[in-house]
C-alpha positions in Angstrom: -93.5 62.8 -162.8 -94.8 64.6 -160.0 -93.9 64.7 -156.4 -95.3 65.4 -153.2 -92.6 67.3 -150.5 -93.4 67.1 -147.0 -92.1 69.7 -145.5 -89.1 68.9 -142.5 -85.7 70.1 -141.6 -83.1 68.5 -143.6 -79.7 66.8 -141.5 -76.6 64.8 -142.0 -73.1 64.9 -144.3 -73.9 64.4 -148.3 -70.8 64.5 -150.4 -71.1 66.9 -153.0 -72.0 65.0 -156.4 -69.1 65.2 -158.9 -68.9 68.3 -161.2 -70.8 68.2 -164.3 -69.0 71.4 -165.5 -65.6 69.8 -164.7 -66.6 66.3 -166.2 -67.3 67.9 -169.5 -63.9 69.8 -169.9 -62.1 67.0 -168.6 -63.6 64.1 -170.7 -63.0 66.0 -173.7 -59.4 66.7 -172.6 -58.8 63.0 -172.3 -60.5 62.4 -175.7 -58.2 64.9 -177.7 -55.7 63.3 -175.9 -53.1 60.6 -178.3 -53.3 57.4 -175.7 -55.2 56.5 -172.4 -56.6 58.6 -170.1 -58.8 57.9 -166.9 -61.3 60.0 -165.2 -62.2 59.8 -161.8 -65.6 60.8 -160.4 -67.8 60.8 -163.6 -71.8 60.7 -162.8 -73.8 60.1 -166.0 -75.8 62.6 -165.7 -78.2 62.9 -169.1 -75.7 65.8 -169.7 -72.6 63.8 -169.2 -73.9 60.9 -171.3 -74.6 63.4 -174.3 -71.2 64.8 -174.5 -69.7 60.9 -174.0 -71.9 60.0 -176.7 -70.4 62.6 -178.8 -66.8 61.6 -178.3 -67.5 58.8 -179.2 -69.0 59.5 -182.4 -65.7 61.4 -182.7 -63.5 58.4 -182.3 -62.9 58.1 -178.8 -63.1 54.9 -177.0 -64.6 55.3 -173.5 -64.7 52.5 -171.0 -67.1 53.1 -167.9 -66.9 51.3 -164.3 -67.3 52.4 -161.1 -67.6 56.1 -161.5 -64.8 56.4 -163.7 -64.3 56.6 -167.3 -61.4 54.9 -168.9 -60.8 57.2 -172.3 -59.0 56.4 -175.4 -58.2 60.0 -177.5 -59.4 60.4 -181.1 -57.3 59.6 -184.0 -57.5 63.1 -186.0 -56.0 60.9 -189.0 -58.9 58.7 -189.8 -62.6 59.8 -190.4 -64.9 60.3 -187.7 -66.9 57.3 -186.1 -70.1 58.3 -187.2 -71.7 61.9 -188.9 -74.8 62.4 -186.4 -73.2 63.7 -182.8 -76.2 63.3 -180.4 -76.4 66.3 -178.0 -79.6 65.6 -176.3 -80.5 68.7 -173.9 -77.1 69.9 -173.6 -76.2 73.2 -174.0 -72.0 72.6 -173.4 -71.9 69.1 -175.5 -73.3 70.5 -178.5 -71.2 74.2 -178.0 -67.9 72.2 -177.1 -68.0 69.5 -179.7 -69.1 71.9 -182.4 -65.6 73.4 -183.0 -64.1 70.1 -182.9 -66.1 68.6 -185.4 -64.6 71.7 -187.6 -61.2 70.7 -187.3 -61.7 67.8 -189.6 -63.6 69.0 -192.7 -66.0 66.3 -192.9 -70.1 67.0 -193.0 -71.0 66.6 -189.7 -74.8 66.9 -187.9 -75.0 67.7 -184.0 -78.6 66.9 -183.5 -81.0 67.6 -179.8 -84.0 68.8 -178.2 -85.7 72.0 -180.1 -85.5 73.9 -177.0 -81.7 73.0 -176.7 -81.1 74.7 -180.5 -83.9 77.6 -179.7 -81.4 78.6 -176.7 -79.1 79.7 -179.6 -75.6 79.3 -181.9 -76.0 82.7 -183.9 -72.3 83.0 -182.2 -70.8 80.3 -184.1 -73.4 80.6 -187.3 -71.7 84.0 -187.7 -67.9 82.7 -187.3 -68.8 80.0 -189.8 -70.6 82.9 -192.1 -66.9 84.7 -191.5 -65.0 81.8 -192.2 -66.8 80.2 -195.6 -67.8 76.9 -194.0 -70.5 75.4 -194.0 -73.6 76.3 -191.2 -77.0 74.9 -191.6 -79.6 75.1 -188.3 -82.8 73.5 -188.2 -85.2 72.8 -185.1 -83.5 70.4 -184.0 -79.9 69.8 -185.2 -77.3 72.1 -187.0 -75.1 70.6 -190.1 -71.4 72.0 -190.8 -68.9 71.0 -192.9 -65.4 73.0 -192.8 -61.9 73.0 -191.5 -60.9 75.6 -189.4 -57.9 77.7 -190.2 -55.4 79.1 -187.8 -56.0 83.0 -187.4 -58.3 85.9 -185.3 -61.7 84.6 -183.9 -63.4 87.8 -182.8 -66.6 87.4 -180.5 -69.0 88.3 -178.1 -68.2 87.9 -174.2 -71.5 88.7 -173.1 -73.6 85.4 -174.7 -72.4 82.7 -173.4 -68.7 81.0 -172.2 -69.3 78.4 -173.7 -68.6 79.4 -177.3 -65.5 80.9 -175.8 -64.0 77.4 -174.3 -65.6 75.1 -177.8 -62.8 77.0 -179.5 -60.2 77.1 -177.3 -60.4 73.1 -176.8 -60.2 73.0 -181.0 -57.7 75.7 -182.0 -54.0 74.4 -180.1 -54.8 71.6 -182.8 -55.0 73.8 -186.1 -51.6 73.8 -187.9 -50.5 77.6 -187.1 -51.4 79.8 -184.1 -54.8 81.5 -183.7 -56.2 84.3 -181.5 -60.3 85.0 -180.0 -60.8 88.3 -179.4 -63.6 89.5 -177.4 -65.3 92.3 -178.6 -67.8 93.0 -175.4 -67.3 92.4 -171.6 -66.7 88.9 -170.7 -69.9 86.7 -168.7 -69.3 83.5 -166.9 -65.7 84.4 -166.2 -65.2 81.5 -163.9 -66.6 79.0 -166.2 -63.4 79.8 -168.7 -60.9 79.9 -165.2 -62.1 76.4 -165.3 -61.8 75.1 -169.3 -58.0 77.2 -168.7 -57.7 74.7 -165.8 -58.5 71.7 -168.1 -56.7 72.3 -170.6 -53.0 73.4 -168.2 -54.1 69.8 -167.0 -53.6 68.1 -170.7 -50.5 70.1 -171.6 -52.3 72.6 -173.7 -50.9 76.0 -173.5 -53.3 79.4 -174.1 -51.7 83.1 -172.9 -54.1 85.6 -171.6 -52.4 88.9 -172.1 -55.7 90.7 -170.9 -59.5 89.6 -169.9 -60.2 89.9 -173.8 -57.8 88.0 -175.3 -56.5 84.2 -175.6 -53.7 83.2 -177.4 -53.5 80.0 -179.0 -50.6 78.4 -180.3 -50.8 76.0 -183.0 -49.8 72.2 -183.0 -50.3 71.5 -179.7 -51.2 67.8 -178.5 -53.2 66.6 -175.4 -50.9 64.4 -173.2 -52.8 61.7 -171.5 -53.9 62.3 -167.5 -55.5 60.5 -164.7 -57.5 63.2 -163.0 -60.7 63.3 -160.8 -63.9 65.9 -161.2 -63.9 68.2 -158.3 -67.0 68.2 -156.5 -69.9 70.6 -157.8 -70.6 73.9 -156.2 -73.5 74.1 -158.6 -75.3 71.2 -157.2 -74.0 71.9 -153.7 -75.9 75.1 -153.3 -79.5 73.1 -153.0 -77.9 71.2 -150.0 -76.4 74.1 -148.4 -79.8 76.5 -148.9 -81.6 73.1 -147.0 -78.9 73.7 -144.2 -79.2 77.7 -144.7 -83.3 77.5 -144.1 -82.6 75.5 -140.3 -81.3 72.3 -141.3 -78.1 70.8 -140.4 -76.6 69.7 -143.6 -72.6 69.2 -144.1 -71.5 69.0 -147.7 -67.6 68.0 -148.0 -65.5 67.4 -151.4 -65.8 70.8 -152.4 -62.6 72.5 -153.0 -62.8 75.9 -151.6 -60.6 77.5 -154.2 -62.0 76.0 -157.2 -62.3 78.0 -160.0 -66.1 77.3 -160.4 -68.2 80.4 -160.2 -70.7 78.8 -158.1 -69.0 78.8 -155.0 -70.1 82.1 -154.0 -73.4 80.3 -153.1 -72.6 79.7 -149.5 -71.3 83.7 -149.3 -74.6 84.7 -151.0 -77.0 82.2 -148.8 -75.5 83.8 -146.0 -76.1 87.0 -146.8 -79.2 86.0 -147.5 -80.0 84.6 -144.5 -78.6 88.0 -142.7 -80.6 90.8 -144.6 -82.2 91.4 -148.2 -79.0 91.7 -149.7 -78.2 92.8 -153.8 -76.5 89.7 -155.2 -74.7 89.8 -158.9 -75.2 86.8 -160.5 -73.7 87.4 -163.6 -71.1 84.7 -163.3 -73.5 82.0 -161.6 -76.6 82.3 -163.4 -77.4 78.6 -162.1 -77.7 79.9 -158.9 -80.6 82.1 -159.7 -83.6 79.6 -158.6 -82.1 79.0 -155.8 -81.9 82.1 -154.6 -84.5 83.5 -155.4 -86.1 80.2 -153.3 -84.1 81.6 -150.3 -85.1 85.8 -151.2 -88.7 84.5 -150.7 -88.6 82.3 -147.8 -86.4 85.3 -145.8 -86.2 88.6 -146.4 -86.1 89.4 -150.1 -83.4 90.0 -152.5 -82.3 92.0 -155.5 -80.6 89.8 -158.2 -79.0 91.2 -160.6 -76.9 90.2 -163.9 -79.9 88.1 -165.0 -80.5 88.6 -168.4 -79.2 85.1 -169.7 -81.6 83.3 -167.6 -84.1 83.4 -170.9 -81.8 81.4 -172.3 -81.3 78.8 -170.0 -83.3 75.3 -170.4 -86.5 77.6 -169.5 -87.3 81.2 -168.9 -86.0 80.4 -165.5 -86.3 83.8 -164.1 -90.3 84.2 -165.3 -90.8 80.4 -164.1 -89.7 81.0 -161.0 -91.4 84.2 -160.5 -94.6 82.2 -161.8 -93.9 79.3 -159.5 -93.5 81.4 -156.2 -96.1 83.5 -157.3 -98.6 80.5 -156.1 -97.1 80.6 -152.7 -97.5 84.1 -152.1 -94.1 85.4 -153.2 -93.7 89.0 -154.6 -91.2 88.8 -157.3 -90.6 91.0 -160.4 -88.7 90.3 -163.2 -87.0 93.2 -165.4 -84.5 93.2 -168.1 -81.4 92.7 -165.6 -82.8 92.6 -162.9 -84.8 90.4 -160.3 -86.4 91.9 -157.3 -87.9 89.6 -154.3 -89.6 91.4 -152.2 -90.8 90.2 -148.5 -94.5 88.8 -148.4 -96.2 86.0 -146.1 -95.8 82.9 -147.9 -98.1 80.0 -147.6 -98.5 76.6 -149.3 -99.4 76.1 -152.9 -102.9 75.2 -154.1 -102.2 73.3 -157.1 -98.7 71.7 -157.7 -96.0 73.9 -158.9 -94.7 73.4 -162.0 -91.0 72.3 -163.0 -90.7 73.8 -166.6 -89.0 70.6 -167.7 -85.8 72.4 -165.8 -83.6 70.7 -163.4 -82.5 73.5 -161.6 -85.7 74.6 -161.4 -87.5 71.5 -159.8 -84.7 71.8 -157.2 -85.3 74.7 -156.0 -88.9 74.3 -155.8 -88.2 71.0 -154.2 -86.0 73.4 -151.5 -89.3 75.7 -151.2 -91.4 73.0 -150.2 -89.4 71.2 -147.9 -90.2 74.4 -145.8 -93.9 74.8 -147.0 -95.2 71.5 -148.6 -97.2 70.7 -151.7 -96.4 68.9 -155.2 -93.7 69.6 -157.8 -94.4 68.3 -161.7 -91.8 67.4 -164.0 -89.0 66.4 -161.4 -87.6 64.0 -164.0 -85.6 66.7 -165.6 -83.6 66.6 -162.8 -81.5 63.3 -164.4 -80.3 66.2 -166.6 -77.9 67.0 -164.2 -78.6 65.0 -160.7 -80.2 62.0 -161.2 -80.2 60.7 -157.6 -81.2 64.6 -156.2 -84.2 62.8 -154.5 -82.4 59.9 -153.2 -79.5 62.0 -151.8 -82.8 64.3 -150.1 -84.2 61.0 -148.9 -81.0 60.3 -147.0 -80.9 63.5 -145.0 -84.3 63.2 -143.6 -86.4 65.2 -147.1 -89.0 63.1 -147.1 -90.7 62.6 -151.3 -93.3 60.9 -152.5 -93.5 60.2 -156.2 -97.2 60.6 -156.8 -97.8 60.5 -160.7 -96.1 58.6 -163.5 -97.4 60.9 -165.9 
């Protein structure tokens, strides 16, 4: 799909969309949870679907209306729904439910997009390796068959959260108490505040002696809740860098002292908006496009803590250097390290090019509302915000879809 943005000042009070990062956690809390739960706030987001699709296949029964999912936990003592967990284009669905489907010992196959599996498991692959169970990856879906045991789960920090929070939602329900050590500096911090948040939420207990280590005991249960998702910082930032670049946009629902990492994005747009300021986005990687959208349209930036954008749904720091590239931006990409440097920017020539990445197509969108011109691929942003241009439409962004192709 392409669209044409017109550029225009951007005005009026959007509620934030509902976590994706908290739905996740919080869904899967209610599934390992022995009777009913109900979560408030749930947008079914392509991402959000994936990991409901994969409860299910676990056993859970999930009722949807109104924005809220009515959950039914799994029953550990009967096999698994089905063998095939769907994970579509989801990164935390296929690295949350992949522990889980260890703790039952059947054969199970998480399958999804080849770009989702080229983004990497060589975390769990080597705990599996460690452990004797069974790992098998192809190009587009990973087979294991295995039972965790109760024990010392050492691993890297620096790759990903994610691998960090699929075992602590598994291990409180192995028979005897486990331990993950990290063995380099942690990444994502905030991401893990949050899955520690989830889990204090379903009764589920984890000490934290030190920023390395989790404690785990054993034969835990998940007691039932009725909790709502927080409002996304994430997702927020695109409508407070509209309001940041001269618009008058007022986001409420988010909770200031949330333990989402994102919500240094209105610190960092303001000091963005003051100076060429040298931003660590270690712990909010997501934010990258967007600021680097901001860098270029003010007075330049140095990003740092960048390395896991290759691993994201694209290259996203190389596409978006690419992308602004075409406007006039002067942006260099190093190992670490992203530097935006001030240039005259001016309208692109030929459409800019999404990179099948939501986040991405978002913050190009957020670039042209300023300078105009044509965006491809801005489907992929159902991935995560499936009404983004609606909600833009609302505060005065005017789109056009121009293609169906």
């Amino acid at each position: 799909m392409i669209r044409r943005v017109y550029p225009g000042a951007a005005g009026g009070i959007v509620p934030a969309p509902p976590s994706k990062s908290a739905a996740h956690r919080l869904l899967i809390g209610a599934a390992l949870a022995k009777g009913k739960s109900r979560i408030e706030g749930v947008a079914l987001s392509r991402d959000v679907e994936a990991t409901l699709a994969g409860l299910a296949a676990l056993g859970a029964d999930i009722r949807l209306e109104k924005g809220a999912a009515e959950v039914r936990g799994v029953d550990f003592a009967v096999p698994a729904r089905a063998g095939i967990l769907p994970c579509g284009e989801s990164g935390r669905t296929l690295r949350f439910l992949l522990p889980l489907c260890l703790t039952r010992g059947e054969k199970m196959t998480l399958t999804g997009t080849e770009r989702l599996f080229a983004r990497g498991l060589s975390v769990y692959e080597d705990l599996c390796r460690e452990k004797g169970i069974l790992f098998r990856q192809e190009k587009d879906r990973v087979t294991v068959k295995g039972r965790l045991a109760p024990g010392v789960y050492a691993l890297p920090g620096d790759v990903s959260s994610q691998f960090v929070t699929g075992l602590l939602f598994a291990l409180p329900l192995l028979a005897g108490d486990s331990e993950i050590r990290l063995t380099t500096a942690l990444q994502s911090g905030p991401y893990l505040d949050l899955t520690l948040a989830a889990l204090t939420a379903f009764g589920v207990r984890i000490h934290r002696p030190d920023e390395k280590i989790f404690l785990v005991p054993g034969n835990q249960r998940y007691t039932p809740r009725d909790l709502p998702v927080e409002g996304d910082w994430s997702n927020a930032a695109f409508l407070l860098a509209l309001d940041s670049l001269g618009g008058a946009v007022t986001v409420t629902g988010l909770e200031e002292n949330s333990a989402q990492g994102d919500r240094v994005c209105r610190a960092y747009l303001e000091a963005l908006r003051k100076g060429a300021p040298l931003l660590d986005v270690s712990d909010c990687p997501d934010l990258a496009p967007v600021l680097m959208t901001c860098a270029a349209l003010r007075h330049g930036a140095v990003l740092t803590g960048t390395a896991r954008l290759k691993i994201k749904e694209s290259d996203r720091g190389a596409v978006m250097a690419k992308e602004l590239a075409k406007c006039g931006a002067d942006v260099t990409v190093e190992a670490d390290r992203i530097l935006i440097s001030p240039a005259p920017l001016h309208p692109p020539q030929t459409p800019l090019c999404g990179h099948n990445d939501h986040r991405v197509v978002m913050a190009l969108t957020v670039l042209l509302t300023v300078l105009g011109g044509e965006i491809t691929d801005c489907e992929a942003v159902a991935k995560s915000w499936p009404d983004f241009f609606d909600v833009l439409d609302e505060i005065g962004v005017k789109t056009v879809e121009t293609d169906q192709g």
